[in-house]
C-alpha angles and dihedrals in degrees: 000000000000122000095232088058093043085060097059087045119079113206105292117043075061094053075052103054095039083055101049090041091055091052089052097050085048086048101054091040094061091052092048092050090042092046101044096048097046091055092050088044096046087045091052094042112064097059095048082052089057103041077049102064085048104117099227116092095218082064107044109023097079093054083052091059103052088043082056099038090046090044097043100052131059124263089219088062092044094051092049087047097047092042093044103025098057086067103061089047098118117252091004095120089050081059137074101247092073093063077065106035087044085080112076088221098065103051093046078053084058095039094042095049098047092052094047083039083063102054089034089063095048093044088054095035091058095042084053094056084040087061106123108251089224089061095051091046096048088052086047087056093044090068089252121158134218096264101039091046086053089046102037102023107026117029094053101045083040086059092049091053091041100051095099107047093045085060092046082054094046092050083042090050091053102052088049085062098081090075090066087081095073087067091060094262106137100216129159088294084037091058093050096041085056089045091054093045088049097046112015090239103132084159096063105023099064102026080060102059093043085069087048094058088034088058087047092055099048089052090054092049096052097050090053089045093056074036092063096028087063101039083046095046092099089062088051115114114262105252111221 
């Protein structure tokens, strides 16, 4: 804040500023992490979705084994191995990689992504078996091939299936989130935890910001919901 504007402040309209400033960084900060990981995860995703419905087990098996190890264990557990763990890697702090894993942000977006990349897998993978055996043989007759069915068949009507549940794991994703603050990460929960250190407000300090992650949410809600309602517009009734 510049000096000239903290001289026509008193104490606490400061006090007030620095707050609602911090609220903002730690805002910003948990969209960027959510965003960001649930890009990596969505972009890795599809095509693991698509090595995990291969037949062949030496395919598909390995990327059954990361969906089940990711699922089966806590985020919590994975964000404490990847943030703790990088460092004793041999020979990591000599490289350049630890110039980037030194910051905590950057080991929960590698946590965060490759859980969501998980679900994500399994949510995609299931739309894509679900696809309707009428559609695939008409594309077969069609003179398709692999690549241009998946592309042009599957993965579309796969999207349309899996719409739901992908926002139930993006809602999922950004309440996770809140764990990113015990790896020093002042996110949205890290701001208020500083707040109620600094003030001794537990009260405020974390209801608001639960209406910050239930605004959040309803935004989230309400963009899936336009999302479905355009992938869905060719099943609404013709209007005469």
């Amino acid at each position: 804040m510049p000096d000239f504007i903290a001289q026509w402040l008193d104490q606490n309209d400061i006090f007030t500023a620095m707050t609602i400033m911090e609220y903002w960084d730690g805002l910003v900060t948990t969209v960027q992490l959510v965003f960001l990981s649930l890009i990596v995860g969505l972009v890795c995703a599809v095509p693991l979705a698509l090595l995990r419905t291969v037949k062949n087990p030496f395919v598909s098996g390995p990327v059954w084994v990361y969906t089940y190890l990711f699922r089966g264990t806590p985020l919590l557990i994975q964000l404490y191995i990847i943030y703790y763990g990088i460092a004793q890697i041999p020979g990591i702090q000599e490289t350049f990689w630890w110039e980037i894993f030194r910051e905590p942000f950057y080991p929960a977006l590698l946590a965060f992504a490759l859980n969501t990349c998980a679900y994500t897998t399994e949510i995609i993978r299931g739309a894509i078996v679900s696809t309707p055996n009428g559609e695939i043989e008409a594309a077969k007759a069609y003179g398709m091939s692999w690549w241009l069915r998946t592309r042009r068949i599957v993965l579309p009507s796969a999207a349309r299936r899996a719409v739901q549940a992908y926002s139930n794991e993006v809602i999922f994703m950004l309440h996770s989130s809140a764990i990113a603050s015990v790896v020093t990460i002042v996110d949205l929960t890290g701001a208020a935890r500083n707040i109620y250190s600094r003030f001794y407000a537990p009260f405020d300090a974390f209801i608001f910001v639960a209406c910050c992650y239930l605004v959040l949410t309803f935004i989230l809600v309400f963009a899936f919901r336009k999302l479905e309602s355009h992938l869905l517009r060719h099943q609404r009734p013709v209007q005469n």
